[in-house]
Structures are given as structure tokens and as C-alpha cells.
Chimera marker file (.cmm) of the C-alpha trace (Angstrom):
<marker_set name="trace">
<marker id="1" x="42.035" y="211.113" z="90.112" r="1" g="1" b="0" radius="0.5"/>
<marker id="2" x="45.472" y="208.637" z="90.938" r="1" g="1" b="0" radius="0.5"/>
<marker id="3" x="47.837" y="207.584" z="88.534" r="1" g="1" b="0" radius="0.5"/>
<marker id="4" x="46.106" y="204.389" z="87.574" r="1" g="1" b="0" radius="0.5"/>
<marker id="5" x="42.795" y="205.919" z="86.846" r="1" g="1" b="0" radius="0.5"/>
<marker id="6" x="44.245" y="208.581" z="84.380" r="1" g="1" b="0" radius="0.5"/>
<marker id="7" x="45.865" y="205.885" z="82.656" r="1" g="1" b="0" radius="0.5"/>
<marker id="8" x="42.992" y="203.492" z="82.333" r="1" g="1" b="0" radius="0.5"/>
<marker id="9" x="40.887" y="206.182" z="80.803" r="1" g="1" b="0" radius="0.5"/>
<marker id="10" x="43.395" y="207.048" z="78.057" r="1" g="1" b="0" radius="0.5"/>
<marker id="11" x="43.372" y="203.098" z="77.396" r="1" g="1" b="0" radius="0.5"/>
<marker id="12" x="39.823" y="203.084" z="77.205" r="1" g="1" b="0" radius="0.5"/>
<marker id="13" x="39.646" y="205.962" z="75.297" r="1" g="1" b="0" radius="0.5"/>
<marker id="14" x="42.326" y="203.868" z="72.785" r="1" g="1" b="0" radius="0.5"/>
<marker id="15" x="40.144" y="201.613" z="72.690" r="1" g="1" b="0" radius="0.5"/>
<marker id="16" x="37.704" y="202.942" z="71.245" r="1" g="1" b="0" radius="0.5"/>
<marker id="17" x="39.927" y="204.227" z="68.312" r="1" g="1" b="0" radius="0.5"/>
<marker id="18" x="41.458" y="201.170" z="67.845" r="1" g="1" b="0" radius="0.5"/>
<marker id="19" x="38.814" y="198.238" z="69.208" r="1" g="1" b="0" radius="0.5"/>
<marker id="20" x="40.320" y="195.052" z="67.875" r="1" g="1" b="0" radius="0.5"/>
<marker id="21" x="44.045" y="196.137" z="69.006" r="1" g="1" b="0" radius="0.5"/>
<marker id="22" x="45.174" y="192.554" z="70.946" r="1" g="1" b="0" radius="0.5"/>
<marker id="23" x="47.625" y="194.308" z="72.834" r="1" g="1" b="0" radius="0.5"/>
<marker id="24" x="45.345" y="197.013" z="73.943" r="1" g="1" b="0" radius="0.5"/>
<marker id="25" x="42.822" y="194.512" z="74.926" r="1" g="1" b="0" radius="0.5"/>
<marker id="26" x="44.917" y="192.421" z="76.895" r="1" g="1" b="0" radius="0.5"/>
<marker id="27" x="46.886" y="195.044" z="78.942" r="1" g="1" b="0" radius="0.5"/>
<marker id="28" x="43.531" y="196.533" z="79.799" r="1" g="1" b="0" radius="0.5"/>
<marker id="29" x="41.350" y="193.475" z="80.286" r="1" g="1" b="0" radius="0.5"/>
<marker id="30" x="44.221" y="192.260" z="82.390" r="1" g="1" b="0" radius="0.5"/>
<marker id="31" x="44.495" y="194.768" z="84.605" r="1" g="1" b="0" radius="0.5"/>
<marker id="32" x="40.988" y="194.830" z="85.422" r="1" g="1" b="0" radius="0.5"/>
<marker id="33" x="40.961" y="190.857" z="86.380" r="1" g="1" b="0" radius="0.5"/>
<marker id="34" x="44.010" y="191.307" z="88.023" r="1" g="1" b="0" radius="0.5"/>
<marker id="35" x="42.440" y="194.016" z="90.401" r="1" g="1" b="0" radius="0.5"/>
<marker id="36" x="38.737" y="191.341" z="90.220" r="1" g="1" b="0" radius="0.5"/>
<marker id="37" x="37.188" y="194.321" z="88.648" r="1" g="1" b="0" radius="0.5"/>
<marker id="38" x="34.824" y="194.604" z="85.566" r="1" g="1" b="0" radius="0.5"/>
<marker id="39" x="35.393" y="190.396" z="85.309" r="1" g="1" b="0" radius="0.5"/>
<marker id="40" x="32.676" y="189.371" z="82.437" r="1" g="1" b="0" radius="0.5"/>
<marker id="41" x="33.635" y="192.348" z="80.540" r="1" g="1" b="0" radius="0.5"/>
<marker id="42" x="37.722" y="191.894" z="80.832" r="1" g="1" b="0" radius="0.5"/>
<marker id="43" x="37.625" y="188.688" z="79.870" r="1" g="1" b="0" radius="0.5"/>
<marker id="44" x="35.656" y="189.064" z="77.040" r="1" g="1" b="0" radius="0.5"/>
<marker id="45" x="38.504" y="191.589" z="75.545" r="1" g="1" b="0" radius="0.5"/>
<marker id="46" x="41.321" y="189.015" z="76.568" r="1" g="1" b="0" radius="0.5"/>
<marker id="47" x="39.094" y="186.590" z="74.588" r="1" g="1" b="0" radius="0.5"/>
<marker id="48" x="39.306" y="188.443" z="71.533" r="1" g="1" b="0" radius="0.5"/>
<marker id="49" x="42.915" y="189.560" z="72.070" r="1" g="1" b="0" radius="0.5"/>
<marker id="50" x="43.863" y="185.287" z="72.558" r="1" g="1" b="0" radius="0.5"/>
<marker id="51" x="41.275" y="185.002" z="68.968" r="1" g="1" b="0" radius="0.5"/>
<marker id="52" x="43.919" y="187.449" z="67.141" r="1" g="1" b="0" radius="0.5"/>
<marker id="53" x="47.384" y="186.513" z="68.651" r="1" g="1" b="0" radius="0.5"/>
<marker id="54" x="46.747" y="182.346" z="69.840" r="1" g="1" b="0" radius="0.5"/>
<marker id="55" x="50.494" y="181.771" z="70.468" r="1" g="1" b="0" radius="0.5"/>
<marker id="56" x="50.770" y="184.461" z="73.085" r="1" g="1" b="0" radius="0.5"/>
<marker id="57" x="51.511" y="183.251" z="76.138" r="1" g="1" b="0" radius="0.5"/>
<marker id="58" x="50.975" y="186.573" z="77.912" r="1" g="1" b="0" radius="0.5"/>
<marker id="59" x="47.900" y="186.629" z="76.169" r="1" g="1" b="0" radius="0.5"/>
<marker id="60" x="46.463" y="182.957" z="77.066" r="1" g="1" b="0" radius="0.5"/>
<marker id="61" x="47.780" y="183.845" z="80.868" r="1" g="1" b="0" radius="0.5"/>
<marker id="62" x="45.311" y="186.786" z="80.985" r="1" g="1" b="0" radius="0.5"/>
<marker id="63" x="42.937" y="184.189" z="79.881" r="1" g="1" b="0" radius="0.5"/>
<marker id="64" x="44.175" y="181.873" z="82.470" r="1" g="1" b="0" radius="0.5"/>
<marker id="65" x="43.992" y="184.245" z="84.908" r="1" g="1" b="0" radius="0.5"/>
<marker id="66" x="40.276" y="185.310" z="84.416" r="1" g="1" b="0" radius="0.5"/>
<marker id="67" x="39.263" y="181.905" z="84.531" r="1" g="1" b="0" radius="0.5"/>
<marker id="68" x="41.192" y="181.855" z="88.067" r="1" g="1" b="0" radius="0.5"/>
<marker id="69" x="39.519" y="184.960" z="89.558" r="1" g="1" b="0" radius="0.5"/>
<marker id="70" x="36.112" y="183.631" z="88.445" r="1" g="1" b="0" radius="0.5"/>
<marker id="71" x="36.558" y="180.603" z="90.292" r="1" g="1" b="0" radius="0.5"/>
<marker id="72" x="36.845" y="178.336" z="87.267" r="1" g="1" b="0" radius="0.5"/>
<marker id="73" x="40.351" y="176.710" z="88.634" r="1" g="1" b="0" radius="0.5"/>
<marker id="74" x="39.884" y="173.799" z="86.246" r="1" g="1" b="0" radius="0.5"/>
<marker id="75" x="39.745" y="176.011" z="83.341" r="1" g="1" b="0" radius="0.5"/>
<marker id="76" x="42.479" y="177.877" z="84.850" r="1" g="1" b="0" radius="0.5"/>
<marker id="77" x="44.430" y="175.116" z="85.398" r="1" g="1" b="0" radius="0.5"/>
<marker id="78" x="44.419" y="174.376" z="81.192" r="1" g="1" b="0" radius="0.5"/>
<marker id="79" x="45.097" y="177.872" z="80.085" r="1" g="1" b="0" radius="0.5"/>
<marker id="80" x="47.637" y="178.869" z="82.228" r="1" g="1" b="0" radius="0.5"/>
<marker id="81" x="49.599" y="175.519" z="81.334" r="1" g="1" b="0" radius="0.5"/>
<marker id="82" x="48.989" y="176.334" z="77.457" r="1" g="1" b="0" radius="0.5"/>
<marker id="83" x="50.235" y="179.607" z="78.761" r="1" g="1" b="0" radius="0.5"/>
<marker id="84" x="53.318" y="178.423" z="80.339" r="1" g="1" b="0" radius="0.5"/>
<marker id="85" x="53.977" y="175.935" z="76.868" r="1" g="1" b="0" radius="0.5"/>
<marker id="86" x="54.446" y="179.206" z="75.094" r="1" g="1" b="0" radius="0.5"/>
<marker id="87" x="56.431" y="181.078" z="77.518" r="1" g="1" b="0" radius="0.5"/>
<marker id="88" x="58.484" y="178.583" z="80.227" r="1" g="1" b="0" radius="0.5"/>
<marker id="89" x="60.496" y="181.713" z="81.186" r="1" g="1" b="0" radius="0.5"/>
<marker id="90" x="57.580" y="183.884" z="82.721" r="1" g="1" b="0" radius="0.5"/>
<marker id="91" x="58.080" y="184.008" z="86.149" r="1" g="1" b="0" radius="0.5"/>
<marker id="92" x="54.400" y="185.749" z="86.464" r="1" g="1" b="0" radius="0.5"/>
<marker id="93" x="52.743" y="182.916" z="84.196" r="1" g="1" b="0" radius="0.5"/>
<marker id="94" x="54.619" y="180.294" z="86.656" r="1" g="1" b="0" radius="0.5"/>
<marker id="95" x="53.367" y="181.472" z="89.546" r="1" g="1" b="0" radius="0.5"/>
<marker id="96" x="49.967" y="181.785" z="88.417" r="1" g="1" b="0" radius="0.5"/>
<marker id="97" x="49.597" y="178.204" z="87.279" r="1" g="1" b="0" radius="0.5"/>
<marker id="98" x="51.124" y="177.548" z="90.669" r="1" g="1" b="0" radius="0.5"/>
<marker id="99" x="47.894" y="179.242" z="92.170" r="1" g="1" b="0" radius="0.5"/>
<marker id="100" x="45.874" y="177.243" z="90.065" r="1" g="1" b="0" radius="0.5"/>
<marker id="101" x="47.465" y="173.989" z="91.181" r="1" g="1" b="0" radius="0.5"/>
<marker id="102" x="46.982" y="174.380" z="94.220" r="1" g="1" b="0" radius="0.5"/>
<marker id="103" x="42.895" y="175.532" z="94.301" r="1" g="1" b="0" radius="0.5"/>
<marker id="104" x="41.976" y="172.571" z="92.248" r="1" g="1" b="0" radius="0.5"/>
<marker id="105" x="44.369" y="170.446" z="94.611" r="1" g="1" b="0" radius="0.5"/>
<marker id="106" x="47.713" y="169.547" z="92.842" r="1" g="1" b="0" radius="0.5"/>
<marker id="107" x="49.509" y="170.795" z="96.077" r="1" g="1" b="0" radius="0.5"/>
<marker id="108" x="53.011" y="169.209" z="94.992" r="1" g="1" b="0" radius="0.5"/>
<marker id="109" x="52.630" y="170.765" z="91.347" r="1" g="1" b="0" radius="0.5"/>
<marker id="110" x="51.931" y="174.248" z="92.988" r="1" g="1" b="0" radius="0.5"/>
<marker id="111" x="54.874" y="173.756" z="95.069" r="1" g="1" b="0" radius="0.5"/>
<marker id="112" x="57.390" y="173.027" z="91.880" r="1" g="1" b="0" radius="0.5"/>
<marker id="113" x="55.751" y="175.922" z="90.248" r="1" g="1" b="0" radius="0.5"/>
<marker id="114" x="56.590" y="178.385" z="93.004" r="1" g="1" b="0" radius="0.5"/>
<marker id="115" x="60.176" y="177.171" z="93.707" r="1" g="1" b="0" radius="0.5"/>
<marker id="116" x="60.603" y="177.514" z="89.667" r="1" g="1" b="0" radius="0.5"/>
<marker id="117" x="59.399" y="180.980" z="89.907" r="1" g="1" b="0" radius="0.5"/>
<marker id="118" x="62.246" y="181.908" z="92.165" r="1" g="1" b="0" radius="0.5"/>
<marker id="119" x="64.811" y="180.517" z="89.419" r="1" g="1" b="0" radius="0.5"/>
<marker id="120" x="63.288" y="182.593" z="86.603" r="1" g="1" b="0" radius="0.5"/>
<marker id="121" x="64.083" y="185.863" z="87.807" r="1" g="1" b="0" radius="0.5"/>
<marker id="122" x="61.086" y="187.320" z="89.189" r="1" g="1" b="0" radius="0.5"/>
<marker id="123" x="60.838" y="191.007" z="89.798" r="1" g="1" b="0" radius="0.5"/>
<marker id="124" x="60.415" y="191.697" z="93.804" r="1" g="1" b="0" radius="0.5"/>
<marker id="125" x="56.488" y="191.345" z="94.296" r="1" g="1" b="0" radius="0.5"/>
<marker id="126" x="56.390" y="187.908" z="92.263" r="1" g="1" b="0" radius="0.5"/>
<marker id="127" x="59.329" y="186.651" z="94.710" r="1" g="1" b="0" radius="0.5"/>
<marker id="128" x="58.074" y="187.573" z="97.884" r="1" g="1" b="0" radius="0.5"/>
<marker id="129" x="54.911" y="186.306" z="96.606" r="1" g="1" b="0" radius="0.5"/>
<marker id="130" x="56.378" y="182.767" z="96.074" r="1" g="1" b="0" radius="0.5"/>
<marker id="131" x="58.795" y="183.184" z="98.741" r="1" g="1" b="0" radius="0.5"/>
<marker id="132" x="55.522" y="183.684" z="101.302" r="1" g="1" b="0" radius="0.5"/>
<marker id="133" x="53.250" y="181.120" z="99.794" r="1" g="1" b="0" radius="0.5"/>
<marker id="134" x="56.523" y="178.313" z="99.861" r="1" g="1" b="0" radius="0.5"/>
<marker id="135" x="57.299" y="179.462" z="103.899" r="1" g="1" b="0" radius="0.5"/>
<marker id="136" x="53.727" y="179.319" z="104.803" r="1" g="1" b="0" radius="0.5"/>
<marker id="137" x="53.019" y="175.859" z="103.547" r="1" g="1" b="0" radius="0.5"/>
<marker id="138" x="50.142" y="177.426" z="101.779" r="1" g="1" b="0" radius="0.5"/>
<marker id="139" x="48.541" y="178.246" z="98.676" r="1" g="1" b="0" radius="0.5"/>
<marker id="140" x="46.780" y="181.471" z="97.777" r="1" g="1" b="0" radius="0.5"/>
<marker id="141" x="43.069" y="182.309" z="99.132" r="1" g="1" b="0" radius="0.5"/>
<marker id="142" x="40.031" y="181.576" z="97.124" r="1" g="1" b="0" radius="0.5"/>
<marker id="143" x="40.007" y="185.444" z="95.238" r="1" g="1" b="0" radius="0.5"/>
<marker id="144" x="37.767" y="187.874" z="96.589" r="1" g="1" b="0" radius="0.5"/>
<marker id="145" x="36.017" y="189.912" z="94.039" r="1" g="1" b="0" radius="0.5"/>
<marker id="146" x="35.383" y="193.558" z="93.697" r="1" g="1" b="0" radius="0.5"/>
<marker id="147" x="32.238" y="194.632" z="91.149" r="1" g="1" b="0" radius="0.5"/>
<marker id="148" x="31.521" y="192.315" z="88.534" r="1" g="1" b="0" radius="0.5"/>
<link id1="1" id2="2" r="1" g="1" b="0" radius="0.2"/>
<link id1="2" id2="3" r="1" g="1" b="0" radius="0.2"/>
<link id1="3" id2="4" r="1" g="1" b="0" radius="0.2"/>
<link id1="4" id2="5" r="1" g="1" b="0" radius="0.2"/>
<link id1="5" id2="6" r="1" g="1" b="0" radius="0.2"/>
<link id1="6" id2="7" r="1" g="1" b="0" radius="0.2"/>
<link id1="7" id2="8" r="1" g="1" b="0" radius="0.2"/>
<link id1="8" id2="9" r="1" g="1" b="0" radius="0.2"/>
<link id1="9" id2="10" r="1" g="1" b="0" radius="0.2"/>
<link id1="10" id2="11" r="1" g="1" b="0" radius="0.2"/>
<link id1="11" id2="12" r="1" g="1" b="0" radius="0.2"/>
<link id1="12" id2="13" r="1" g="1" b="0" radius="0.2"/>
<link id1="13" id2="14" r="1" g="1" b="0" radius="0.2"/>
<link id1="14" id2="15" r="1" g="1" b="0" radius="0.2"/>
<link id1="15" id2="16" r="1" g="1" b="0" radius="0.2"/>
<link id1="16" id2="17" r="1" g="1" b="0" radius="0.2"/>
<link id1="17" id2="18" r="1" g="1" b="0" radius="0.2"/>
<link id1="18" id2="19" r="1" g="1" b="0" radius="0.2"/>
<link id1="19" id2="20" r="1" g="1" b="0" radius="0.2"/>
<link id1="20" id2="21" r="1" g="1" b="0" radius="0.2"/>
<link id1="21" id2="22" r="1" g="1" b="0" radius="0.2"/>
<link id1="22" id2="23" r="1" g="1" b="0" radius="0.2"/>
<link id1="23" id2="24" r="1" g="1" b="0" radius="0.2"/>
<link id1="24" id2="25" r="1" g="1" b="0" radius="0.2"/>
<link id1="25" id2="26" r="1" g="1" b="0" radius="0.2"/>
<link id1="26" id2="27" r="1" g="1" b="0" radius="0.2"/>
<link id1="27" id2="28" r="1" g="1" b="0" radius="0.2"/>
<link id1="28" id2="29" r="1" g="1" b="0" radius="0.2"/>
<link id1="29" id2="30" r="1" g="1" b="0" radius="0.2"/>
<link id1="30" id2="31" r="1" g="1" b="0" radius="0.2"/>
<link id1="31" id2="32" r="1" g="1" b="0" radius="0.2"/>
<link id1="32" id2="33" r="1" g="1" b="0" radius="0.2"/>
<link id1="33" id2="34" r="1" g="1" b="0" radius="0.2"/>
<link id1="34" id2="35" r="1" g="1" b="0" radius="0.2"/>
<link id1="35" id2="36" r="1" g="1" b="0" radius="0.2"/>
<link id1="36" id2="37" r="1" g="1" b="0" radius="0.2"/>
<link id1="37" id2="38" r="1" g="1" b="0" radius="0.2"/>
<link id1="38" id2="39" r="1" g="1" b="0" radius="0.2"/>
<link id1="39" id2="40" r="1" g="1" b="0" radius="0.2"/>
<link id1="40" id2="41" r="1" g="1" b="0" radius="0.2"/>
<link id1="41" id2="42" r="1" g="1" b="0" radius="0.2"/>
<link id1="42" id2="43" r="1" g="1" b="0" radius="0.2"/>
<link id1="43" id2="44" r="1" g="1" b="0" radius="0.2"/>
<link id1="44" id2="45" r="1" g="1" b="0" radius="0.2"/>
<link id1="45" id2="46" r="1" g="1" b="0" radius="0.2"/>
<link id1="46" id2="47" r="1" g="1" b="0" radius="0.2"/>
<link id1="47" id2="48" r="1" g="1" b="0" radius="0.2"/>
<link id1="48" id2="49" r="1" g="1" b="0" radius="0.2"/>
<link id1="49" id2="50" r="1" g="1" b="0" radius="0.2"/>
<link id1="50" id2="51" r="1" g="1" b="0" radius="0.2"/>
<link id1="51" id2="52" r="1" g="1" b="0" radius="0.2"/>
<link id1="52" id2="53" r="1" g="1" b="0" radius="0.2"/>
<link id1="53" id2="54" r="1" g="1" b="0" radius="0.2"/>
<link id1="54" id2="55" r="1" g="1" b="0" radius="0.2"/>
<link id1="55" id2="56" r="1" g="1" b="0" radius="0.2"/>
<link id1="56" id2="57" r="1" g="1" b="0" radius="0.2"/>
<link id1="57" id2="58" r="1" g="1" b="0" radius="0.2"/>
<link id1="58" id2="59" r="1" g="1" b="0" radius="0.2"/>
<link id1="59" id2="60" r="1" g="1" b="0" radius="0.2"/>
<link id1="60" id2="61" r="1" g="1" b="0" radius="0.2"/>
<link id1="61" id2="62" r="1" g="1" b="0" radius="0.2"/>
<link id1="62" id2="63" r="1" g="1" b="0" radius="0.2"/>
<link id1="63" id2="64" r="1" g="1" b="0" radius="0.2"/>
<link id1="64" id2="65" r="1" g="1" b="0" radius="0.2"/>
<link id1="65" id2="66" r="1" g="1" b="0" radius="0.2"/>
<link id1="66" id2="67" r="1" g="1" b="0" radius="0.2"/>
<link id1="67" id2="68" r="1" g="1" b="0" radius="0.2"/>
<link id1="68" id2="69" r="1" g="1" b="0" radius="0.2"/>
<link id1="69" id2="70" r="1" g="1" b="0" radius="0.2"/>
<link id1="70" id2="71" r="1" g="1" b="0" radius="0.2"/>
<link id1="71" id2="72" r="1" g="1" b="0" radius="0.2"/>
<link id1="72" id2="73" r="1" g="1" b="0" radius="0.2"/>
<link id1="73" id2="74" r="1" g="1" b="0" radius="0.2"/>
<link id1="74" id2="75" r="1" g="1" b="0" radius="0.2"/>
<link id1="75" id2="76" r="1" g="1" b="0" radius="0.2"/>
<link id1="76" id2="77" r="1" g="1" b="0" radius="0.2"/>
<link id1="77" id2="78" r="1" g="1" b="0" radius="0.2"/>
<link id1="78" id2="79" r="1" g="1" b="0" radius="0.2"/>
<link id1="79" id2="80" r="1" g="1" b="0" radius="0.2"/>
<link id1="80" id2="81" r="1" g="1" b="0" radius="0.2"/>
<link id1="81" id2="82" r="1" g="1" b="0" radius="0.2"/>
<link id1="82" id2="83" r="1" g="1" b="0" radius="0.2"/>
<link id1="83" id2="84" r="1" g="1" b="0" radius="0.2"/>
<link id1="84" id2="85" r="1" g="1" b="0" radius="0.2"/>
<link id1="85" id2="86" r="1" g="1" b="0" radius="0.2"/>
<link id1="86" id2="87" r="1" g="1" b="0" radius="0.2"/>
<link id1="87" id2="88" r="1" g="1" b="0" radius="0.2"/>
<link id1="88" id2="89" r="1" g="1" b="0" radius="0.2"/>
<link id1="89" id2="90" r="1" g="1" b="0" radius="0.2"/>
<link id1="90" id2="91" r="1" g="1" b="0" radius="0.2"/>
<link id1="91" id2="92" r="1" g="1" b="0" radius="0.2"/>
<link id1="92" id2="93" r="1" g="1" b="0" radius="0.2"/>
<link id1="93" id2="94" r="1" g="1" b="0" radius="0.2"/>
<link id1="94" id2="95" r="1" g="1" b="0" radius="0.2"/>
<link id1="95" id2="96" r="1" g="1" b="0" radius="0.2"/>
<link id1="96" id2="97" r="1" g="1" b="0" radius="0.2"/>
<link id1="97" id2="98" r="1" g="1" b="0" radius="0.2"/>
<link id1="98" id2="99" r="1" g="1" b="0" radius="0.2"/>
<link id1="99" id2="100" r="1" g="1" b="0" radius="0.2"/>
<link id1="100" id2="101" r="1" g="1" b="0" radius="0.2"/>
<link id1="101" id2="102" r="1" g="1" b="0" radius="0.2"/>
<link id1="102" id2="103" r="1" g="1" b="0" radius="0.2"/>
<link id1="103" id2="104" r="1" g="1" b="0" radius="0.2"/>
<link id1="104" id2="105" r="1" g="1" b="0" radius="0.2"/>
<link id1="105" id2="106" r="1" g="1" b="0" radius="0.2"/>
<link id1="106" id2="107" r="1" g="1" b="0" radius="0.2"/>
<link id1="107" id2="108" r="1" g="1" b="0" radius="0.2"/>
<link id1="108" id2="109" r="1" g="1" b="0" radius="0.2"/>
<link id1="109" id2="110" r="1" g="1" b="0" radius="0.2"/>
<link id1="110" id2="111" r="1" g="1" b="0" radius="0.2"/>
<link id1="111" id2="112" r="1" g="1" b="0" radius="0.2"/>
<link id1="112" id2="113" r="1" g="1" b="0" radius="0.2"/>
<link id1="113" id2="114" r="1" g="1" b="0" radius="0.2"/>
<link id1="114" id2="115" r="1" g="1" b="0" radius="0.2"/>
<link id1="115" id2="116" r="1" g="1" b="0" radius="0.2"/>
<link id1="116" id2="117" r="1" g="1" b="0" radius="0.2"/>
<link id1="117" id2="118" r="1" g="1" b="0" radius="0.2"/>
<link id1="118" id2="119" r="1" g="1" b="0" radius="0.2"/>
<link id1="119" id2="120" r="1" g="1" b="0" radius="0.2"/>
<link id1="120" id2="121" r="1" g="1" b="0" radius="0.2"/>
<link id1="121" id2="122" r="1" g="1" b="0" radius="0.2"/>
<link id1="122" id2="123" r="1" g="1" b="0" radius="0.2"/>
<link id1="123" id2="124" r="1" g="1" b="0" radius="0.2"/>
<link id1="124" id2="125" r="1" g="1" b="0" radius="0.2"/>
<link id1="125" id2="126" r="1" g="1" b="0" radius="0.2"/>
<link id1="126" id2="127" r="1" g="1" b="0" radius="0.2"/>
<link id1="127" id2="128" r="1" g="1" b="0" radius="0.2"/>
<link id1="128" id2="129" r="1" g="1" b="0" radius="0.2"/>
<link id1="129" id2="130" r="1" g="1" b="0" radius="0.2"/>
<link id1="130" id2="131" r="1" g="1" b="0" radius="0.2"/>
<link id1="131" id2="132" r="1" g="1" b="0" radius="0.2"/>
<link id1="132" id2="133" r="1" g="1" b="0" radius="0.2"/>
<link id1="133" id2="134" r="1" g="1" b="0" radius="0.2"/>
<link id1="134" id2="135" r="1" g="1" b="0" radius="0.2"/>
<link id1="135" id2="136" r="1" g="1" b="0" radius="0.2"/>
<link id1="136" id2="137" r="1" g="1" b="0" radius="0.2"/>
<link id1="137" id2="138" r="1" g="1" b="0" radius="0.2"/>
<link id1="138" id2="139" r="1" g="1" b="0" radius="0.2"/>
<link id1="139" id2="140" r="1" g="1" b="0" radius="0.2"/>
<link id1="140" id2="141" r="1" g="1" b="0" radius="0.2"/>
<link id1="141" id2="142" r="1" g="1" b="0" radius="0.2"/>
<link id1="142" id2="143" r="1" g="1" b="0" radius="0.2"/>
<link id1="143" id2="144" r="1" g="1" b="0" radius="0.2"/>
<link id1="144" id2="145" r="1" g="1" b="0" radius="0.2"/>
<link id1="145" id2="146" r="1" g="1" b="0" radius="0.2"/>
<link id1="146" id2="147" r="1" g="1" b="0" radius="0.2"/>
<link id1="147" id2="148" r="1" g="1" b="0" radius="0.2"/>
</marker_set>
């Protein structure tokens, strides 16, 4: 079993001692869309970790993000900008509602958003990822899912 695997069954199995813990929820449910794994299910806990901590951006980006990975860029598009409200300084939030400006079409927006990434810091995958999608001229690729 790798790394990741150990470490996602000892969240699960916190989970289930402590089921309404937002923080658990998110990190978990997060991970999950983040990978396009277990989608219906992860989002579900970032929904209830958003219904007991509403002013956290990280939270509302996990949100954000599931809408993203589902395909729902318009929904996206609104959390990840609530998202973004709460935490301006987030290079990871940034570039996400970059992504989502540019699937539903707000090419210029998406463009800002990147460039701003690279002024807040970003560690070195969230750069390069900016730094690629800004030299290539284009956006990210419609997600491709694993199991559902």
C-alpha cells in the first residue's frame, strides 16, 4: 500500500470517530476531487464542511473545485470567486478560478488570474502550473475523471 493510501485510510477511519469534523471533511473530500475520484461522495463532505465553517475560503474552494471537476464551470466560476473574496492571498484558490474562467470562456479573466498567481507566492507545482498555462496561450483541459 503507498504513502497516500495509508494515509487516506487513517482519515477515513477519523472520520468515522469524528463525522461532522469540517476540517476532516474537507482535507479528505478534497483530495479525492482533486485526484476526480469518489466525486458525488467528496463533495457531499465538502458540502457539509462549507455548512459548518461558511467563511472558509479553503473550504468554499474545495466546493469550487468539485463543481469544476464535475463539469459545472458556471457553478465553479461563483464558488471559487466567493472563495477567492475570503482568501485574495491563495495562490491555489487563484489559479483555480483562473481554470474556471477560462472553461466557461472569460479567457482575459483567466489570464489575470494566472499572472496574479505568480505574485502570491505559489509553491513550485502551482507556478509551473501557471507559468505553462500563461506560455502556452492556453487554458486547462476539460478534467478527465477517474470512478465516480
Amino acid at each position: 500500500m503507498d504513502r497516500w493510501k495509508e494515509g487516506e485510510a487513517d482519515l477515513v477511519e477519523a472520520l468515522k470517530l469524528r463525522p461532522d469534523e469540517p476540517e476532516l471533511l474537507n482535507f479528505l473530500g478534497y483530495s479525492w476531487i482533486d485526484r476526480g475520484e469518489r466525486l458525488k461522495e467528496a463533495m457531499a463532505m465538502v458540502e457539509r464542511a462549507v455548512a459548518a465553517n461558511p467563511r472558509s475560503g479553503a473550504m468554499i474552494d474545495s466546493l469550487g473545485w468539485a463543481h469544476y471537476r464535475m463539469g459545472d464551470y458556471k457553478t465553479a466560476v461563483e464558488k471559487l470567486e466567493q472563495a477567492v473574496e475570503l482568501e485574495a492571498g491563495d495562490p491555489e484558490i487563484n489559479n483555480h478560478l483562473g481554470d474556471a474562467y477560462w472553461m466557461v470562456g472569460r479567457k482575459d479573466e483567466a489570464v489575470f488570474q494566472w499572472r496574479r498567481v505568480l505574485t502570491l507566492n505559489p509553491d513550485a507545482k502551482i507556478r509551473g502550473d501557471a507559468e505553462r498555462k500563461l506560455a502556452s496561450g492556453q487554458g486547462p483541459q476539460a478534467p478527465k475523471l477517474a470512478t465516480q
